[in-house]
DSSP file (Angstrom, degrees, kcal/mol; ACC not computed):
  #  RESIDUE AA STRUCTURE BP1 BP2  ACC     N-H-->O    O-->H-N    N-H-->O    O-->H-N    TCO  KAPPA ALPHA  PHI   PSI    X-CA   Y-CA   Z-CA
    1    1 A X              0   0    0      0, 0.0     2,-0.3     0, 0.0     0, 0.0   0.000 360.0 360.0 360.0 136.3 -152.3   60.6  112.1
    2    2 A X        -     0   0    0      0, 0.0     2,-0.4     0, 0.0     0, 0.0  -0.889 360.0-140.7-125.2 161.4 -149.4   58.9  110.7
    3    3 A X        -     0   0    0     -2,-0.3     3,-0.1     1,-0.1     2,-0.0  -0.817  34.0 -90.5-110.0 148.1 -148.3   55.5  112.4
    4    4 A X        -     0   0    0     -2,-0.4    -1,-0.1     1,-0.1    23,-0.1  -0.270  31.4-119.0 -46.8 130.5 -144.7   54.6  112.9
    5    5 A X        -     0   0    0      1,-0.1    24,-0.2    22,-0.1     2,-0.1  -0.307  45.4-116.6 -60.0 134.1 -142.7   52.7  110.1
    6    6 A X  E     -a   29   0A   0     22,-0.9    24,-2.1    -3,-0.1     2,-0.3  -0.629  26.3-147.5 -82.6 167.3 -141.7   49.4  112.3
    7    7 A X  E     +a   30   0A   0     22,-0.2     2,-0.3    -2,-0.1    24,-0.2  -0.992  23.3 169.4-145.0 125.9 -138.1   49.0  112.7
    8    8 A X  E     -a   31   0A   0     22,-1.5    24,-2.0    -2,-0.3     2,-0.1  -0.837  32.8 -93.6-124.4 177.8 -136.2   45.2  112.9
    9    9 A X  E  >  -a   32   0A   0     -2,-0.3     4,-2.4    22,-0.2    24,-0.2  -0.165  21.8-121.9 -59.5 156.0 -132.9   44.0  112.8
   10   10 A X  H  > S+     0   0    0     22,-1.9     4,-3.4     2,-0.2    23,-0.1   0.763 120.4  50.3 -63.4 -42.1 -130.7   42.6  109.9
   11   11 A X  H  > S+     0   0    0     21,-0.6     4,-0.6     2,-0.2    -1,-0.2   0.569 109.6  51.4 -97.9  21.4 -130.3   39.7  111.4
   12   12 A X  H  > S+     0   0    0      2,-0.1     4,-0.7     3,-0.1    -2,-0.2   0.762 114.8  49.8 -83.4 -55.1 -134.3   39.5  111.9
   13   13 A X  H  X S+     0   0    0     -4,-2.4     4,-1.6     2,-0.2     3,-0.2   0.925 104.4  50.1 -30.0 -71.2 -134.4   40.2  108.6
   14   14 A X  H >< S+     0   0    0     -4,-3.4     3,-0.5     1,-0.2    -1,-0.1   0.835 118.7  37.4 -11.6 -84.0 -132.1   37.7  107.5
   15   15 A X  H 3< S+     0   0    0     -4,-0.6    -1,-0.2     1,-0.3    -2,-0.2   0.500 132.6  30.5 -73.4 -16.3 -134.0   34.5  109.7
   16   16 A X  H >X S+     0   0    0     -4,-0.7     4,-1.7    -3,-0.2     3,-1.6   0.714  79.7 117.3-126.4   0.2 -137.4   35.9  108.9
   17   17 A X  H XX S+     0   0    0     -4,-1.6     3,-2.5    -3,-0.5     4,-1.6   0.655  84.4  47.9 -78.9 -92.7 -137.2   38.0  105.0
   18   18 A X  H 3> S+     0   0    0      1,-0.3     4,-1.7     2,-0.2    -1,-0.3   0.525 117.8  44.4 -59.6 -38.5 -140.0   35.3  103.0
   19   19 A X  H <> S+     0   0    0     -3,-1.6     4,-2.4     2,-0.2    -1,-0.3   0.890 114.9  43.8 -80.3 -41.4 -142.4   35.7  106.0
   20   20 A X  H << S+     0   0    0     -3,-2.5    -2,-0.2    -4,-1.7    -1,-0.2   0.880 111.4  56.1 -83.9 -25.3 -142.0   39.6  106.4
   21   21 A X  H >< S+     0   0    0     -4,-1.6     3,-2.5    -5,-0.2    -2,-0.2   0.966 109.1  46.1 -57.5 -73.7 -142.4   39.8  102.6
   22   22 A X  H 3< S+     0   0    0     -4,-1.7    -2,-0.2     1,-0.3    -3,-0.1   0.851 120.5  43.7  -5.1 -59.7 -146.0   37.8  102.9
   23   23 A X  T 3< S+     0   0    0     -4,-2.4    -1,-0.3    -5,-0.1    -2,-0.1   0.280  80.4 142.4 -81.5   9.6 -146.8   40.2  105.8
   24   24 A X    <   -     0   0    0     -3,-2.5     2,-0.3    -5,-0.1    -3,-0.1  -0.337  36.6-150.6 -75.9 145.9 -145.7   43.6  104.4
   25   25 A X    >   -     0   0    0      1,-0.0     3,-1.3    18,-0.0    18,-0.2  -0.800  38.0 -93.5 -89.3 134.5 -147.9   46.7  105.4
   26   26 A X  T 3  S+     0   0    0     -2,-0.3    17,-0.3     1,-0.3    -2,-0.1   0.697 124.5  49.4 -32.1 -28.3 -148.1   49.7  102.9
   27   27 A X  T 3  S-     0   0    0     15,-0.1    -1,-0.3   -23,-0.1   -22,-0.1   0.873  93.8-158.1 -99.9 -14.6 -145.4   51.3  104.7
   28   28 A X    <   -     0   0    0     -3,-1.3   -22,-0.9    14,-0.1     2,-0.2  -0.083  21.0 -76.0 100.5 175.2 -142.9   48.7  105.0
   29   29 A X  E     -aB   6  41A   0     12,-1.3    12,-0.7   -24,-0.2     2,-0.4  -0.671  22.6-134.4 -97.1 158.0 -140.2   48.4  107.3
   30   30 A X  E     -aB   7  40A   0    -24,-2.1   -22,-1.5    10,-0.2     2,-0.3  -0.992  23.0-143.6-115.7 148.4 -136.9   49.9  107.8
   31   31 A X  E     -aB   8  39A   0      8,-2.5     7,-3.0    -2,-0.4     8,-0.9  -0.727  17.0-159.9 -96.7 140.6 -134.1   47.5  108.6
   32   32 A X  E     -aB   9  37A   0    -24,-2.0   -22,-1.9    -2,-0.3     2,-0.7  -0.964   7.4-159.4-134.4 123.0 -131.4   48.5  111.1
   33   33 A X  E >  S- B   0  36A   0      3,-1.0     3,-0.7    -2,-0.5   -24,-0.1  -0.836  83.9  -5.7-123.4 135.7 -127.6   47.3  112.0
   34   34 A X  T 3  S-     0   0    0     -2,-0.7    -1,-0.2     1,-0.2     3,-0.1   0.727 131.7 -60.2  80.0   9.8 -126.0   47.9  114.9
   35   35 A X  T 3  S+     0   0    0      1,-0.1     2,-0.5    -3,-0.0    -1,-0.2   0.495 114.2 103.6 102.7 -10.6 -129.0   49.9  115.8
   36   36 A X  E <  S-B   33   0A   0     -3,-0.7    -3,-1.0     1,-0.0    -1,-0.1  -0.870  80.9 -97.3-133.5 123.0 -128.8   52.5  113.0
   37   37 A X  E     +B   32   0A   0     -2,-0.5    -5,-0.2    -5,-0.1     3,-0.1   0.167  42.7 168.5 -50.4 120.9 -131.3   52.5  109.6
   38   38 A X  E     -     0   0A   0     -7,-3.0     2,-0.3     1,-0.3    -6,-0.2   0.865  65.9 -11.6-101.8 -46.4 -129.6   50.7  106.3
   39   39 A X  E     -B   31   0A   0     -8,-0.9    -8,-2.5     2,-0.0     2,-0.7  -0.961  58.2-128.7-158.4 162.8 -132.4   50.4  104.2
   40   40 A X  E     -B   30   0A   0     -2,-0.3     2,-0.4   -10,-0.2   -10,-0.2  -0.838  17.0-148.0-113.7 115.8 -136.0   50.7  104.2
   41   41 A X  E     +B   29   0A   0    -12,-0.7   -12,-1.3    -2,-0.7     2,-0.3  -0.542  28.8 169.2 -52.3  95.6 -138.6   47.4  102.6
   42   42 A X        -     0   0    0     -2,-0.4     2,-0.2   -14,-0.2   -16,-0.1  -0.780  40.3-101.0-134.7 160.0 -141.8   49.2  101.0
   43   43 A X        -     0   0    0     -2,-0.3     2,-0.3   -17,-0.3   -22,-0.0  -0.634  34.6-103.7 -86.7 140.4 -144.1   47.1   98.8
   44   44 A X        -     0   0    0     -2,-0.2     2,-0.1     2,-0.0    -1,-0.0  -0.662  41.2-158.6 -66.7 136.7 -143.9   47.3   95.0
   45   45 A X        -     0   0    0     -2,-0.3     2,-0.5   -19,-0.0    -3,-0.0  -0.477  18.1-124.1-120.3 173.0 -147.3   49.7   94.1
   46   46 A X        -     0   0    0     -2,-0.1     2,-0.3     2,-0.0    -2,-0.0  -0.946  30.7-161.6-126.8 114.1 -148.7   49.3   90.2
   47   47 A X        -     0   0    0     -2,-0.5     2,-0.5     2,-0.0     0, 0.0  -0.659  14.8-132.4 -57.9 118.7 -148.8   53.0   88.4
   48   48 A X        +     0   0    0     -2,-0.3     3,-0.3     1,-0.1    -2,-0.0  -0.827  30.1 168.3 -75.6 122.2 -150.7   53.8   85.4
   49   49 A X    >>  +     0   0    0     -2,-0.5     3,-1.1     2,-0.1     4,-0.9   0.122  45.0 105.4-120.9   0.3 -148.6   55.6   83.3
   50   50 A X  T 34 S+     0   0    0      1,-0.2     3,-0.1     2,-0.1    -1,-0.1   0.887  81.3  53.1 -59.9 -20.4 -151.3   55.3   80.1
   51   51 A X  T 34 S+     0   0    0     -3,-0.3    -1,-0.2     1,-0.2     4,-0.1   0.718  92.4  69.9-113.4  29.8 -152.2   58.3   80.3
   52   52 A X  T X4 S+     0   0    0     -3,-1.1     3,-2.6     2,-0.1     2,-0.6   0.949  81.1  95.7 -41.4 -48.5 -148.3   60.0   80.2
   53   53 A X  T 3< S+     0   0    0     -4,-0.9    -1,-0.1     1,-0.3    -4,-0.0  -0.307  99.1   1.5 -85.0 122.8 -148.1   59.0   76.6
   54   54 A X  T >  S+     0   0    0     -2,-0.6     3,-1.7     2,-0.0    -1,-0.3   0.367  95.7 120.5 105.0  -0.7 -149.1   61.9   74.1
   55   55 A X  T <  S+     0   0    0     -3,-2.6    -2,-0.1     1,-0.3    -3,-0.1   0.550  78.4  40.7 -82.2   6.0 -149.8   64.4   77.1
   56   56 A X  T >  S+     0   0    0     -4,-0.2     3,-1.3     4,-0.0     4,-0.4   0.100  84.1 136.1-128.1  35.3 -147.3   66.9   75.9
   57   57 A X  T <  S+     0   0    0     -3,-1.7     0, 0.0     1,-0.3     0, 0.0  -0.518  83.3  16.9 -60.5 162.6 -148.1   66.8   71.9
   58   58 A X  T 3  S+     0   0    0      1,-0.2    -1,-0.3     2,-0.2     3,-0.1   0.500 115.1  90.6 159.7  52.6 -148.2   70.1   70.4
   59   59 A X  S <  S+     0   0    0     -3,-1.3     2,-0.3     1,-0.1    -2,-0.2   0.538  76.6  65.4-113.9 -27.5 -146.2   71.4   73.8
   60   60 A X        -     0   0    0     -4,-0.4     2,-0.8     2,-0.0    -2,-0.2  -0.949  68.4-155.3-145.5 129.4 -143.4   71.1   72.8
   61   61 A X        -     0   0    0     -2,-0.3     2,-0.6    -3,-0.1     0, 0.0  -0.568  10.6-151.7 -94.4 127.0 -141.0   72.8   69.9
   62   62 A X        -     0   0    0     -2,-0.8     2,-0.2     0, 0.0     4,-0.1  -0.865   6.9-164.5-109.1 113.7 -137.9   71.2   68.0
   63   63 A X        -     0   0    0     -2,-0.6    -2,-0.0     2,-0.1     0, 0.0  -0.592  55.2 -19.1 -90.2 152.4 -135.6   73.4   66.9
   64   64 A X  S    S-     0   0    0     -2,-0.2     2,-0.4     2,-0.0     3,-0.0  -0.071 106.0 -30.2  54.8-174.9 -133.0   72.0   64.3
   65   65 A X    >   -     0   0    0      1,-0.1     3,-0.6     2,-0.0     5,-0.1  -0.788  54.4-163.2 -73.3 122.1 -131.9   67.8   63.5
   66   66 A X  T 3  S+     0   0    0     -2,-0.4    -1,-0.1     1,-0.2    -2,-0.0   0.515  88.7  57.9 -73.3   2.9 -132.4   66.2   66.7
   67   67 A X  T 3  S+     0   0    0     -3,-0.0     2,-0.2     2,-0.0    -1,-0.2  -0.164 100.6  71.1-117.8  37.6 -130.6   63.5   65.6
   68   68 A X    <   -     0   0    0     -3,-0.6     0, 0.0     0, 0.0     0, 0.0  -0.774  63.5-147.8-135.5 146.9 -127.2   65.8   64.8
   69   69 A X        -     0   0    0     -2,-0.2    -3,-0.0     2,-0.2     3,-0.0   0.124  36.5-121.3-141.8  50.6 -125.2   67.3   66.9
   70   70 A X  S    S+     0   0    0     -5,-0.1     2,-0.4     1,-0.1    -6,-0.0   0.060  80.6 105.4  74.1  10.4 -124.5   70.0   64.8
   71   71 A X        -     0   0    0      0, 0.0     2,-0.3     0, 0.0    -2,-0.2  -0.903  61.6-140.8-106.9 127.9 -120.6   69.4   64.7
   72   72 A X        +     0   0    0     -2,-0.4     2,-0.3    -3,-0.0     0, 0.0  -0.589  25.7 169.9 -84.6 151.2 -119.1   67.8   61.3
   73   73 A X        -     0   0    0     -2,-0.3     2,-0.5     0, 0.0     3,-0.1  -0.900  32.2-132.1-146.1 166.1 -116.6   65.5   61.4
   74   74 A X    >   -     0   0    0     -2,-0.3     3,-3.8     1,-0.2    -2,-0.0  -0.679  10.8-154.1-139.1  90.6 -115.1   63.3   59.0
   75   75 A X  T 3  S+     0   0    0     -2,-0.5    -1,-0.2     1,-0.2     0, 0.0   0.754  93.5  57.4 -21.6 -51.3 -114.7   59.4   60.2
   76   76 A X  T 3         0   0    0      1,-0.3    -1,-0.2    -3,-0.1     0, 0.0   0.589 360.0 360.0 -76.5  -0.5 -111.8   58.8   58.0
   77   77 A X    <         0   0    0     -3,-3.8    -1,-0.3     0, 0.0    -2,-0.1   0.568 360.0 360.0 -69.5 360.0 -109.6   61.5   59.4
């Protein structure tokens, strides 16, 4: 079942922002002005990324210098 995102004001935001950080829920809030959604508040989450590094060795082929870009040029020109 998924629960509705709560929805305040800006200027709720504004007067209340230290307290509704303290209080945040896993889905956050979305902030509205004038009645129509500016931006939404979601709590930062902490991702493991350890095990990204090395997970495409021997995946992937380089052809040519990759540190060329295969046009010559001459600085002093």
């Amino acid at each position: 079942m998924k629960t509705k995102t709560r929805t305040i004001s800006a200027t709720e935001f504004k007067a209340k922002c230290l307290s509704i950080f303290d209080h945040l829920g896993a889905d956050g809030i979305i902030v509205e002005k004038r009645g129509k959604p500016v931006a939404k508040v979601m709590p930062i989450r902490e991702v493991d990324n350890s095990g990204l590094i090395g997970s495409m060795k021997g995946q992937i082929k380089i052809h040519g210098d990759i540190f060329s870009t295969g046009i010559k040029w001459d600085a002093e020109s």
